[in-house]
N, CA, C and O atoms as CSV, one atom per row, in Angstrom:
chain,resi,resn,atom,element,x,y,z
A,1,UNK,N,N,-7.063,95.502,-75.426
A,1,UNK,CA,C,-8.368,95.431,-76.034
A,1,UNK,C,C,-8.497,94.076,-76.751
A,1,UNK,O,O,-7.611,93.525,-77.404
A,2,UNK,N,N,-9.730,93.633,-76.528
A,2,UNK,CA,C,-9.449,92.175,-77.031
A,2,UNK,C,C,-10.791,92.027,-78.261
A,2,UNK,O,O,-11.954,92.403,-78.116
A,3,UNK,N,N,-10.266,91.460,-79.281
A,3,UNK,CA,C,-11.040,91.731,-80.642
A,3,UNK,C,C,-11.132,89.795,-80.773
A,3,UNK,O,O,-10.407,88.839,-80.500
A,4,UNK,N,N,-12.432,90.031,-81.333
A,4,UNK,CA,C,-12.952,89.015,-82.022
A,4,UNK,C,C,-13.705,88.214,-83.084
A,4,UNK,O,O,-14.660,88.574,-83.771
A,5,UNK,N,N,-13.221,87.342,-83.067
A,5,UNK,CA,C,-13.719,86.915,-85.233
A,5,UNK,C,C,-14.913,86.432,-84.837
A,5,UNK,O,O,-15.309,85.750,-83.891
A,6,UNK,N,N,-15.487,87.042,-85.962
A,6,UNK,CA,C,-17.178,86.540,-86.078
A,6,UNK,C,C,-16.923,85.292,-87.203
A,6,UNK,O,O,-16.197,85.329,-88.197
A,7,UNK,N,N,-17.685,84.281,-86.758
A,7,UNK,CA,C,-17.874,83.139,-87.706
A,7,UNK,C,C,-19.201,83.384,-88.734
A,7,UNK,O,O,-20.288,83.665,-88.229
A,8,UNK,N,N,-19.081,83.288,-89.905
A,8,UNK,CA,C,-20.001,83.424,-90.606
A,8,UNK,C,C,-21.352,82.234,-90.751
A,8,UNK,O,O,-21.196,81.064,-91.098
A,9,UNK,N,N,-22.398,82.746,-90.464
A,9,UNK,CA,C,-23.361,81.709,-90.195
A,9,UNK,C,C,-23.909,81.266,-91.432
A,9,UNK,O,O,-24.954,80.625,-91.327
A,10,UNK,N,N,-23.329,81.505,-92.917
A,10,UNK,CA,C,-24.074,81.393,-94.121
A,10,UNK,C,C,-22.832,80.163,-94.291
A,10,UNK,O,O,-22.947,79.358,-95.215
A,11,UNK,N,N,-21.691,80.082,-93.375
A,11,UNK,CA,C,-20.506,79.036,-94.007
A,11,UNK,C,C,-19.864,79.371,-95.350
A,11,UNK,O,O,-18.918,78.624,-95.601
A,12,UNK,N,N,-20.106,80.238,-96.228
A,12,UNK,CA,C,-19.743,80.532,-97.238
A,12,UNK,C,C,-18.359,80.536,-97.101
A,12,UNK,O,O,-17.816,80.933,-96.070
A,13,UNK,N,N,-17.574,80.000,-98.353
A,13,UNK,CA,C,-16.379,79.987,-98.432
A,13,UNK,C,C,-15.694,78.451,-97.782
A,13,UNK,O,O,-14.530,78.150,-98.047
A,14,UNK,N,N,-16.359,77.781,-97.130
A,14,UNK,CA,C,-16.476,76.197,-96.887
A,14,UNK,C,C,-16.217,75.331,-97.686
A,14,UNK,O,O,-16.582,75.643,-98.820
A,15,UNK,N,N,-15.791,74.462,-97.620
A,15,UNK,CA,C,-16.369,73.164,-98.571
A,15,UNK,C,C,-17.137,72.339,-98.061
A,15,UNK,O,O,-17.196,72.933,-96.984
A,16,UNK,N,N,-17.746,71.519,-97.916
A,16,UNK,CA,C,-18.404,70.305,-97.509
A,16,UNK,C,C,-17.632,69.115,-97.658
A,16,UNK,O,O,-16.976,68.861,-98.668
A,17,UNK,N,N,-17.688,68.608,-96.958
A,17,UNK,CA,C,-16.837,67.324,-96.740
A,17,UNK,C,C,-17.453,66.016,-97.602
A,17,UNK,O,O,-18.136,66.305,-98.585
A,18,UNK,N,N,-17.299,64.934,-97.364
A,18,UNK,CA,C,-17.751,64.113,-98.406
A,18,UNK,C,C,-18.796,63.722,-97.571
A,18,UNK,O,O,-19.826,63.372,-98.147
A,19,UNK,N,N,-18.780,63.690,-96.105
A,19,UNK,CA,C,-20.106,63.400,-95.229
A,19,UNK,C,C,-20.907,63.986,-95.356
A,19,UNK,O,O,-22.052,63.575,-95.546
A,20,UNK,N,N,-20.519,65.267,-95.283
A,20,UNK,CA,C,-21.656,66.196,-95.412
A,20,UNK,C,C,-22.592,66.332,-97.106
A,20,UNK,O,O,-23.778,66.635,-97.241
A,21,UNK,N,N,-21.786,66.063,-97.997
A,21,UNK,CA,C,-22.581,66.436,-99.186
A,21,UNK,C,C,-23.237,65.232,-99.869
A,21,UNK,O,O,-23.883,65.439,-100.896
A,22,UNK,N,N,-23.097,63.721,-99.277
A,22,UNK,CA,C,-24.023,62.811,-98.925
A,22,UNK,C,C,-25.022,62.546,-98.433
A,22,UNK,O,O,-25.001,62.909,-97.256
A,23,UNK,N,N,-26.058,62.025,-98.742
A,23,UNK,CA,C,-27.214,61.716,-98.088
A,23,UNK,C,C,-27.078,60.753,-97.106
A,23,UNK,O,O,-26.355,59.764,-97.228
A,24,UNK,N,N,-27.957,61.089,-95.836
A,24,UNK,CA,C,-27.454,60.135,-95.187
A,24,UNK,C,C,-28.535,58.693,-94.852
A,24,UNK,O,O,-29.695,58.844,-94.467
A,25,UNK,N,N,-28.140,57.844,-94.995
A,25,UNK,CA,C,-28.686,56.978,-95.128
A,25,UNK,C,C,-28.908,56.032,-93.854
A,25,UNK,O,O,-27.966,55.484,-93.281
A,26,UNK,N,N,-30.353,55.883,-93.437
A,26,UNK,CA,C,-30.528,54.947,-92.023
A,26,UNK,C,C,-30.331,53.004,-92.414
A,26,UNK,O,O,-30.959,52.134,-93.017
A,27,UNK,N,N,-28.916,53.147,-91.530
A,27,UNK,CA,C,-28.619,51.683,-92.007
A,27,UNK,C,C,-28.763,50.502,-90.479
A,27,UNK,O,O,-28.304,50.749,-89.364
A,28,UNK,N,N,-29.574,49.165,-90.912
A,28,UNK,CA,C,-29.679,48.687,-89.605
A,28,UNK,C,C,-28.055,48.211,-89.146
A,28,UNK,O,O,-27.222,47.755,-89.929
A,29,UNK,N,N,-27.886,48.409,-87.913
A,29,UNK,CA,C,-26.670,47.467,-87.329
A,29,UNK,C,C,-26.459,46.328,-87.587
A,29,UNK,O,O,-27.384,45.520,-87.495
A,30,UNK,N,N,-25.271,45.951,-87.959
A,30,UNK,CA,C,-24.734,44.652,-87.831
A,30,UNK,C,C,-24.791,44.169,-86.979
A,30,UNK,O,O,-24.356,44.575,-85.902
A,31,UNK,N,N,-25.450,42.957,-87.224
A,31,UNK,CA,C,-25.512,41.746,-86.078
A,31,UNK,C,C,-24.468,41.402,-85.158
A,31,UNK,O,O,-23.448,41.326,-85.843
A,32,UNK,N,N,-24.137,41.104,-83.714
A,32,UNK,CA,C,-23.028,40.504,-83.433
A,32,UNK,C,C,-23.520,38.965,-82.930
A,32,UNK,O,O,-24.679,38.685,-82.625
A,33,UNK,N,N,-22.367,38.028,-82.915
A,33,UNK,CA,C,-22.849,36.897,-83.186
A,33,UNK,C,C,-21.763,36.665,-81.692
A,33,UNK,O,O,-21.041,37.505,-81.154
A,34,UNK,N,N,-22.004,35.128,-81.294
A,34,UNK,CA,C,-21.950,34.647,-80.071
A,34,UNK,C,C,-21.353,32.914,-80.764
A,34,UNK,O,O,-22.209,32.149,-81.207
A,35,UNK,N,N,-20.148,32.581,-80.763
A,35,UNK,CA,C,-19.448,31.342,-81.430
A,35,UNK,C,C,-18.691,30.885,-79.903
A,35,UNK,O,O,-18.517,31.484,-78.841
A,36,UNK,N,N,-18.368,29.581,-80.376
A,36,UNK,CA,C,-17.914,28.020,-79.822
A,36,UNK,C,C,-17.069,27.865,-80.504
A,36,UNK,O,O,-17.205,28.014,-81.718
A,37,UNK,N,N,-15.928,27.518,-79.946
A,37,UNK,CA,C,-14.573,26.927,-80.454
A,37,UNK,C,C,-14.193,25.935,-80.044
A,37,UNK,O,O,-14.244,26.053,-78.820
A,38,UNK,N,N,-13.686,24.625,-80.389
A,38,UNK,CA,C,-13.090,23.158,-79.578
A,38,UNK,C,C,-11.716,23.138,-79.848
A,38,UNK,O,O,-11.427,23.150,-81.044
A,39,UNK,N,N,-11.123,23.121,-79.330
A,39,UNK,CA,C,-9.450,23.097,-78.949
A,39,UNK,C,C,-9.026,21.783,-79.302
A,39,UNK,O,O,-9.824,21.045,-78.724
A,40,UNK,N,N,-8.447,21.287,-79.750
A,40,UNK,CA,C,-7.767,20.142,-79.562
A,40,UNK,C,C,-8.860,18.899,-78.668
A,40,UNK,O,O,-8.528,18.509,-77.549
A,41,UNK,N,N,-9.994,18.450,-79.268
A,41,UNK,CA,C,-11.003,17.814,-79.082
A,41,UNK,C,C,-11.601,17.900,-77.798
A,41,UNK,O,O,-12.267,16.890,-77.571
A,42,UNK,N,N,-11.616,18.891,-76.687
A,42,UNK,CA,C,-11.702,18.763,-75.394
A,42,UNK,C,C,-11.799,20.294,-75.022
A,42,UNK,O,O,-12.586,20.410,-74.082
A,43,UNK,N,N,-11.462,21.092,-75.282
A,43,UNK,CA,C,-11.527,22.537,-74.700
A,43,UNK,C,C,-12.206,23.364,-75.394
A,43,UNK,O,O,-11.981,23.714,-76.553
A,44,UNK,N,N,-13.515,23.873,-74.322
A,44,UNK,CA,C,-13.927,24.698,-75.295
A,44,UNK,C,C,-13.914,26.255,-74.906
A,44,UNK,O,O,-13.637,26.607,-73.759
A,45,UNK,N,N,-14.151,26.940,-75.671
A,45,UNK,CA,C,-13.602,28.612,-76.069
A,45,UNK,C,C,-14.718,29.596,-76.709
A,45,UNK,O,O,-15.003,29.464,-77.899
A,46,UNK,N,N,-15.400,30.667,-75.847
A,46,UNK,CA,C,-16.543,31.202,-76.173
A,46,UNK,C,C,-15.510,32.754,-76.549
A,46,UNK,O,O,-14.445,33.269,-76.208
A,47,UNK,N,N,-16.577,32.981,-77.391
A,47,UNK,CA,C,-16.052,34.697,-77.828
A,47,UNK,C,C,-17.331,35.214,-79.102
A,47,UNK,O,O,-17.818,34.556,-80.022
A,48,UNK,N,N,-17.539,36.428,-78.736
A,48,UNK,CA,C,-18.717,37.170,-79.519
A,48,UNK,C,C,-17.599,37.937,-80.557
A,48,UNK,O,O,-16.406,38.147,-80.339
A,49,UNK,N,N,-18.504,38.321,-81.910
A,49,UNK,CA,C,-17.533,38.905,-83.010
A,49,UNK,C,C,-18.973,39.540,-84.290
A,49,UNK,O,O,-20.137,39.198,-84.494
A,50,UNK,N,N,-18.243,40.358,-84.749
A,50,UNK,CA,C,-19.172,40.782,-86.067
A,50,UNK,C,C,-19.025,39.803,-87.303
A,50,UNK,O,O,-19.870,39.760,-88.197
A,51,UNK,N,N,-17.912,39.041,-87.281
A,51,UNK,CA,C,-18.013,38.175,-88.726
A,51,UNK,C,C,-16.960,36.638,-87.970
A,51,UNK,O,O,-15.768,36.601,-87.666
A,52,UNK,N,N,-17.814,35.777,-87.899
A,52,UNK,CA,C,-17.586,34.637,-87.248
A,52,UNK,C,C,-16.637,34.173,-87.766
A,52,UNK,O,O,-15.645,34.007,-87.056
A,53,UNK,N,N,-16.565,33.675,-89.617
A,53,UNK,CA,C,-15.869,33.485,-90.317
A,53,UNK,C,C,-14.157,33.701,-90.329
A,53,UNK,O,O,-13.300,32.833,-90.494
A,54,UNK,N,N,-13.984,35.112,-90.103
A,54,UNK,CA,C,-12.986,35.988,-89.858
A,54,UNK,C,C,-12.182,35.883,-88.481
A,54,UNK,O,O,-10.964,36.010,-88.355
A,55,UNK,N,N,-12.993,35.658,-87.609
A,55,UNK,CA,C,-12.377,35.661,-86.175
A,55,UNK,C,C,-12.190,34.438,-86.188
A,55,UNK,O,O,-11.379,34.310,-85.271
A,56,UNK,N,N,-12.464,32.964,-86.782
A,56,UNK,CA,C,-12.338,32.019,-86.080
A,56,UNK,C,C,-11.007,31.606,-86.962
A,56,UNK,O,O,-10.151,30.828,-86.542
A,57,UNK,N,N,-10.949,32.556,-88.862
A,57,UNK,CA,C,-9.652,32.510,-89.190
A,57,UNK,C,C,-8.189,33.009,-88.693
A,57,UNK,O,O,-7.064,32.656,-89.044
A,58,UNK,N,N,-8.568,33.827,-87.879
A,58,UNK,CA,C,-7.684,34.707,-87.122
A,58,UNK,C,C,-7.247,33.645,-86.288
A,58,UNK,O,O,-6.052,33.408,-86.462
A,59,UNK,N,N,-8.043,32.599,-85.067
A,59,UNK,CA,C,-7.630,31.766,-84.272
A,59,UNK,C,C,-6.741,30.969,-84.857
A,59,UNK,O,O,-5.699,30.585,-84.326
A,60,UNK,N,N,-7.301,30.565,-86.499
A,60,UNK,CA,C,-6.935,29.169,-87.003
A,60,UNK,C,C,-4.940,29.581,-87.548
A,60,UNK,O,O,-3.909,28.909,-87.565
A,61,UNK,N,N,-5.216,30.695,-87.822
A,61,UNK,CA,C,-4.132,31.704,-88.199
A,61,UNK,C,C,-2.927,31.728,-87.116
A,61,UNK,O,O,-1.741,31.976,-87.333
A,62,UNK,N,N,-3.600,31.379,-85.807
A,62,UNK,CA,C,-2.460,32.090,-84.826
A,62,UNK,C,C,-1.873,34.037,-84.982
A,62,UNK,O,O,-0.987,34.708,-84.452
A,63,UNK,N,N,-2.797,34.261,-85.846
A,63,UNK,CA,C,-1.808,35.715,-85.958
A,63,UNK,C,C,-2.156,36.334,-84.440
A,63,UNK,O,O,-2.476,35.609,-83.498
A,64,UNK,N,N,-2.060,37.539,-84.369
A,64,UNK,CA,C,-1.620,38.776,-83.023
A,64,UNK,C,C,-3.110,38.720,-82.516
A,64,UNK,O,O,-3.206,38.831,-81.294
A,65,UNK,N,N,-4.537,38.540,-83.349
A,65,UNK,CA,C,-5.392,38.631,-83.302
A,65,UNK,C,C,-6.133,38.029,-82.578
A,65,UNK,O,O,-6.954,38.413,-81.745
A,66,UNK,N,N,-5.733,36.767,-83.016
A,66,UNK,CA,C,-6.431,35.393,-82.266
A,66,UNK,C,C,-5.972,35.134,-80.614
A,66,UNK,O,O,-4.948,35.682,-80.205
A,67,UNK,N,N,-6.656,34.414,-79.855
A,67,UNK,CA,C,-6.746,34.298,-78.446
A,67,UNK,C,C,-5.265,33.499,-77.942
A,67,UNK,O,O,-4.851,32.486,-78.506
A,68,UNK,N,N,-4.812,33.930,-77.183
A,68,UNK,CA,C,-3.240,33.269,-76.464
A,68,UNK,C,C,-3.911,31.578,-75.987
A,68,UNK,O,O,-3.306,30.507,-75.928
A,69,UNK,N,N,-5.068,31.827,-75.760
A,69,UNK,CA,C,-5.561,30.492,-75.143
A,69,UNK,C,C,-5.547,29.821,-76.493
A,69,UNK,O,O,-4.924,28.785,-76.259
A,70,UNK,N,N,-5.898,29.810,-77.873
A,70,UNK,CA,C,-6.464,28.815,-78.706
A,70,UNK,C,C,-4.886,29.272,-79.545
A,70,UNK,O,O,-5.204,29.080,-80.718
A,71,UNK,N,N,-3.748,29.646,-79.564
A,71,UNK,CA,C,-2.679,30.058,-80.038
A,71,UNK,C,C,-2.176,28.573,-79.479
A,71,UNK,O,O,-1.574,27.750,-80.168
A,72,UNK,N,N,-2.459,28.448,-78.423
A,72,UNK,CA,C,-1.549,27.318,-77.328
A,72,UNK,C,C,-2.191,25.775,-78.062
A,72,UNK,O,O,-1.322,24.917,-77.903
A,73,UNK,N,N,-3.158,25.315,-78.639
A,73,UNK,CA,C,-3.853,24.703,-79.303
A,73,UNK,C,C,-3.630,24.404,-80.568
A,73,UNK,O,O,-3.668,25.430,-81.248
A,74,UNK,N,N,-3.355,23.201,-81.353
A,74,UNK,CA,C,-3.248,22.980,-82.848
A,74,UNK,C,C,-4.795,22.516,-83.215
A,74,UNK,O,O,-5.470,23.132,-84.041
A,75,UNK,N,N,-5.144,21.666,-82.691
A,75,UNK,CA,C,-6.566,21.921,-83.607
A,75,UNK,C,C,-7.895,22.199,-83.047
A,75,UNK,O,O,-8.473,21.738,-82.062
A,76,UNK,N,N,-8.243,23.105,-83.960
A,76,UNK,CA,C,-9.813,24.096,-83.560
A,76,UNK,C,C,-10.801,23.864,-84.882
A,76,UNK,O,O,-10.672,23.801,-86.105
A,77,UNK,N,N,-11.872,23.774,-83.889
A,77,UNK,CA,C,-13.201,23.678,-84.690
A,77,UNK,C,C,-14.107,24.445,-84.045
A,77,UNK,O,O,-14.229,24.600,-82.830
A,78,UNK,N,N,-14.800,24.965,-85.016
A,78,UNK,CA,C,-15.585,26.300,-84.758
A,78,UNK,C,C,-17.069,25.098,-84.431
A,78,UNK,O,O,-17.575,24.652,-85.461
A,79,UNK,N,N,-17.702,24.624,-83.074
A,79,UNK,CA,C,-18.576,24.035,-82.698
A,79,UNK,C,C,-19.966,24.782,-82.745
A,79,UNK,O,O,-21.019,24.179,-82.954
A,80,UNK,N,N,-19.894,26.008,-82.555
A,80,UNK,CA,C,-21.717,26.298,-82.112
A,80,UNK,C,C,-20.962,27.769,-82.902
A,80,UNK,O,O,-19.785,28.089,-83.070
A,81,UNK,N,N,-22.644,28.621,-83.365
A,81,UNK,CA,C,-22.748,30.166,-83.529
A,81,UNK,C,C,-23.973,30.011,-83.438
A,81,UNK,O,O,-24.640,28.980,-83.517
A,82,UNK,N,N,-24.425,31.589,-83.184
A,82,UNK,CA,C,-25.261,31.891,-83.343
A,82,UNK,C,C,-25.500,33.632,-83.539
A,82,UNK,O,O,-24.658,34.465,-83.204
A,83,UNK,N,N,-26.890,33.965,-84.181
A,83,UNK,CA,C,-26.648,35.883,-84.206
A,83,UNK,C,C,-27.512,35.698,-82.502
A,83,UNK,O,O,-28.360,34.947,-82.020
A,84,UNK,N,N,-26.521,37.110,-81.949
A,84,UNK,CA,C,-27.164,37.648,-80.661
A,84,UNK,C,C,-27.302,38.994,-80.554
A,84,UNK,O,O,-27.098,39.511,-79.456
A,85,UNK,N,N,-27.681,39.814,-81.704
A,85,UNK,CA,C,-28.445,41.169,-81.373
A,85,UNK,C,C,-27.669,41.977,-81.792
A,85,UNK,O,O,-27.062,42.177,-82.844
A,86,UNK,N,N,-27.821,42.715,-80.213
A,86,UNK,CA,C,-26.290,43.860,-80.654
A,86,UNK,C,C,-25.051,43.356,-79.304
A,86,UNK,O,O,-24.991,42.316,-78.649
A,87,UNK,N,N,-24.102,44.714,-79.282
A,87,UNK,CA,C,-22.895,43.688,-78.940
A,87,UNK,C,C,-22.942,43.151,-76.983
A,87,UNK,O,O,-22.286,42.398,-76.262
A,88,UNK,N,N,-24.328,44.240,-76.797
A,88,UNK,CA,C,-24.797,44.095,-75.462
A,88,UNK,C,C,-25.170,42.821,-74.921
A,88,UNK,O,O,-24.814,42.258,-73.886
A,89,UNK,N,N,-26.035,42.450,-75.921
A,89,UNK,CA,C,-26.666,40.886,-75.658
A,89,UNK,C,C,-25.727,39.983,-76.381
A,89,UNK,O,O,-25.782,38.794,-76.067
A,90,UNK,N,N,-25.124,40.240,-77.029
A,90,UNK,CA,C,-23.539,39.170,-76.953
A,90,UNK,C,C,-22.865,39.063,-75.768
A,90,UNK,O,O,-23.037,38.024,-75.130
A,91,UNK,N,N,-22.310,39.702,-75.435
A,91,UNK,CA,C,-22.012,39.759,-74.178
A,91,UNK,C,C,-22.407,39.254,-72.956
A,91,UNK,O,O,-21.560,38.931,-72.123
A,92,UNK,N,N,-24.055,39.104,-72.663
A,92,UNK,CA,C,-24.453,38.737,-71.971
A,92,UNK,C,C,-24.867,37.151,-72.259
A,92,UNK,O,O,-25.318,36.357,-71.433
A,93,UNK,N,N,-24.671,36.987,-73.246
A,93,UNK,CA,C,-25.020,35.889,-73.793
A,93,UNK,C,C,-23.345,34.872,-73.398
A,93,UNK,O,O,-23.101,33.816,-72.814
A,94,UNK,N,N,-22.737,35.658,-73.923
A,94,UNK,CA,C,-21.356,34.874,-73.883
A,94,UNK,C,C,-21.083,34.656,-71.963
A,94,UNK,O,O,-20.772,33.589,-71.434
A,95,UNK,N,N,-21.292,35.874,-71.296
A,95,UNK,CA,C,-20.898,35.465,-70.172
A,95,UNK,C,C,-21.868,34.544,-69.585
A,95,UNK,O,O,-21.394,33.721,-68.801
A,96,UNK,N,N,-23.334,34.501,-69.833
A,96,UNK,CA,C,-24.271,33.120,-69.051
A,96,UNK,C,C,-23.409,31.947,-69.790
A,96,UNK,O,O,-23.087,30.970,-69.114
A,97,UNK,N,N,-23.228,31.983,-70.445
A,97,UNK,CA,C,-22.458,30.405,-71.808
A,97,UNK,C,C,-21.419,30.341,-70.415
A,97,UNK,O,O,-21.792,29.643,-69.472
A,98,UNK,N,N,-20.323,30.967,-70.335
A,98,UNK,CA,C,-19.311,30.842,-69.880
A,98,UNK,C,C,-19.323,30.503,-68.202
A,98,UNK,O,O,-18.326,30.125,-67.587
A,99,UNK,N,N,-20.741,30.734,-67.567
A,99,UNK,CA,C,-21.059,30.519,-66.370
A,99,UNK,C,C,-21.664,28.467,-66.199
A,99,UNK,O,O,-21.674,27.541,-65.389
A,100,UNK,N,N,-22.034,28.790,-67.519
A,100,UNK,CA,C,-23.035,26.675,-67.282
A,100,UNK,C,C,-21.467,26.130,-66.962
A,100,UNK,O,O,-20.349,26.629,-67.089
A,101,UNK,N,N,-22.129,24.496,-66.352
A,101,UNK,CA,C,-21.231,23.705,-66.355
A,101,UNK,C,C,-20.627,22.905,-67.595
A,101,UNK,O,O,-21.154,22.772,-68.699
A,102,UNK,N,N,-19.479,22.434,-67.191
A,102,UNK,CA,C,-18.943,21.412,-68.349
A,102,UNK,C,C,-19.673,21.007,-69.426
A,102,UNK,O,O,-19.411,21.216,-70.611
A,103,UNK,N,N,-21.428,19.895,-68.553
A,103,UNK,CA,C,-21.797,19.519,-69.532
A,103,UNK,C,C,-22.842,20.200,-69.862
A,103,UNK,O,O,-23.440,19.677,-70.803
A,104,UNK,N,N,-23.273,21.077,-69.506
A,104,UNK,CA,C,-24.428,21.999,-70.219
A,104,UNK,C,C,-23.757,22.796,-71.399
A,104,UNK,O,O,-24.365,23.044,-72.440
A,105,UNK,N,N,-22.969,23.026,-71.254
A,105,UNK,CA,C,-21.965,23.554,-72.500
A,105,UNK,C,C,-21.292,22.379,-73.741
A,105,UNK,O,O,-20.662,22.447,-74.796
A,106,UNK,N,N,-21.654,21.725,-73.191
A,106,UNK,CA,C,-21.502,19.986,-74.081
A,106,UNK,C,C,-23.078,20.022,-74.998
A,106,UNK,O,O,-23.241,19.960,-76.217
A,107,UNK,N,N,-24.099,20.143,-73.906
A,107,UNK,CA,C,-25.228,19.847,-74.702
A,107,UNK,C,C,-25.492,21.103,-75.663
A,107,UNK,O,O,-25.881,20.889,-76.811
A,108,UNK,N,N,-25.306,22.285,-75.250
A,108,UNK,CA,C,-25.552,23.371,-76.117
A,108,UNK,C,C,-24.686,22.910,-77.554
A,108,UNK,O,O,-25.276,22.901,-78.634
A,109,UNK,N,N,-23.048,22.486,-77.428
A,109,UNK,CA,C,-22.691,22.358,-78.761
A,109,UNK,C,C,-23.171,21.305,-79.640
A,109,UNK,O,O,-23.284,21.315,-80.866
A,110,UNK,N,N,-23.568,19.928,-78.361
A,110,UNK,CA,C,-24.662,19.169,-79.652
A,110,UNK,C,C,-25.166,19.092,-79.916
A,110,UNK,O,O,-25.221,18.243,-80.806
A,111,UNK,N,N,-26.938,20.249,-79.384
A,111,UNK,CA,C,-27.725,20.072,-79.496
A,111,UNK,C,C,-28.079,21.456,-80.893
A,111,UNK,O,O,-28.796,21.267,-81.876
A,112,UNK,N,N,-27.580,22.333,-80.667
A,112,UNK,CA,C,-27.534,23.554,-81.557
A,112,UNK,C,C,-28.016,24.216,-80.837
A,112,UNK,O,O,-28.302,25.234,-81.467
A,113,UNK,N,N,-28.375,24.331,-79.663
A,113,UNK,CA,C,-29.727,24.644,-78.994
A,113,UNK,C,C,-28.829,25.369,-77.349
A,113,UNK,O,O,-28.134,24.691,-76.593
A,114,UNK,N,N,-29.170,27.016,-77.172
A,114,UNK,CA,C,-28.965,27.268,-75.971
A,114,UNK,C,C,-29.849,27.065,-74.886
A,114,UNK,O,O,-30.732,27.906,-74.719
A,115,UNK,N,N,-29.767,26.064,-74.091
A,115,UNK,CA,C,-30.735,25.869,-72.785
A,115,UNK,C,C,-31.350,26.650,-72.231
A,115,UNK,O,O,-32.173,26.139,-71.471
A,116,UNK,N,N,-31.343,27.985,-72.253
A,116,UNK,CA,C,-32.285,28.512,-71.497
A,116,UNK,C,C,-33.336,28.912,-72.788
A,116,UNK,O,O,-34.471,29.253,-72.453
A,117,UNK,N,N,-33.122,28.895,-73.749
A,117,UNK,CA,C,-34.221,29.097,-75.134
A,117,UNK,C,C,-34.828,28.011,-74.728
A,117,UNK,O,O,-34.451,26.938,-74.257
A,118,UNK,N,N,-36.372,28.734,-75.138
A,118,UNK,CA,C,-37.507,27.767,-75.094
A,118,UNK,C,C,-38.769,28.102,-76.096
A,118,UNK,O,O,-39.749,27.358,-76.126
């Protein structure tokens, strides 16, 4: 014979968690941003991140974090950022960047300016 527990629908005897007994609050997303890195005066290095600052210390750091490519590199300069939305259009943003040629990726870092913006 097979017996079964009724769950109580009043929850009584519960606690509430700290989520739950909070209000919840509609918060906009954090931006993700779309950065330029220069390697050792000549190489450059695209990567999207939530805090530009942080990731490009991580590179400068060499720690576990930072890229094997800019690890291999002593000096980096953080050349171009910009905010790109959410992490979708980073992404898409970073891979058209990563598709231009040599020097269209030259003019984007001197100009401030991504070429297909108009």
């Amino acid at each position: 014979m097979k017996t079964s527990k009724k769950k109580s629908k009043s929850g009584a005897g519960r606690k509430a968690g700290p989520l739950l007994s909070q209000p919840v609050l509609a918060s906009r997303p954090q931006p993700w941003f779309f950065y330029v890195v220069r390697a050792d005066a000549k190489w450059l290095y695209a990567g999207i991140t939530l805090d530009v600052e942080r990731r490009f210390r991580e590179h400068v750091e060499g720690t576990g974090k930072g890229s094997k490519f800019l690890r291999a590199h002593s000096r980096l300069e953080l050349v171009f950022q910009c905010e790109a939305g959410d992490k979708s259009s980073a992404l898409k943003l970073e891979y058209r960047f990563k598709r231009l040629p040599k020097a269209a990726k030259e003019r984007v870092v001197k100009t401030g300016k991504l070429e297909w913006d108009d």
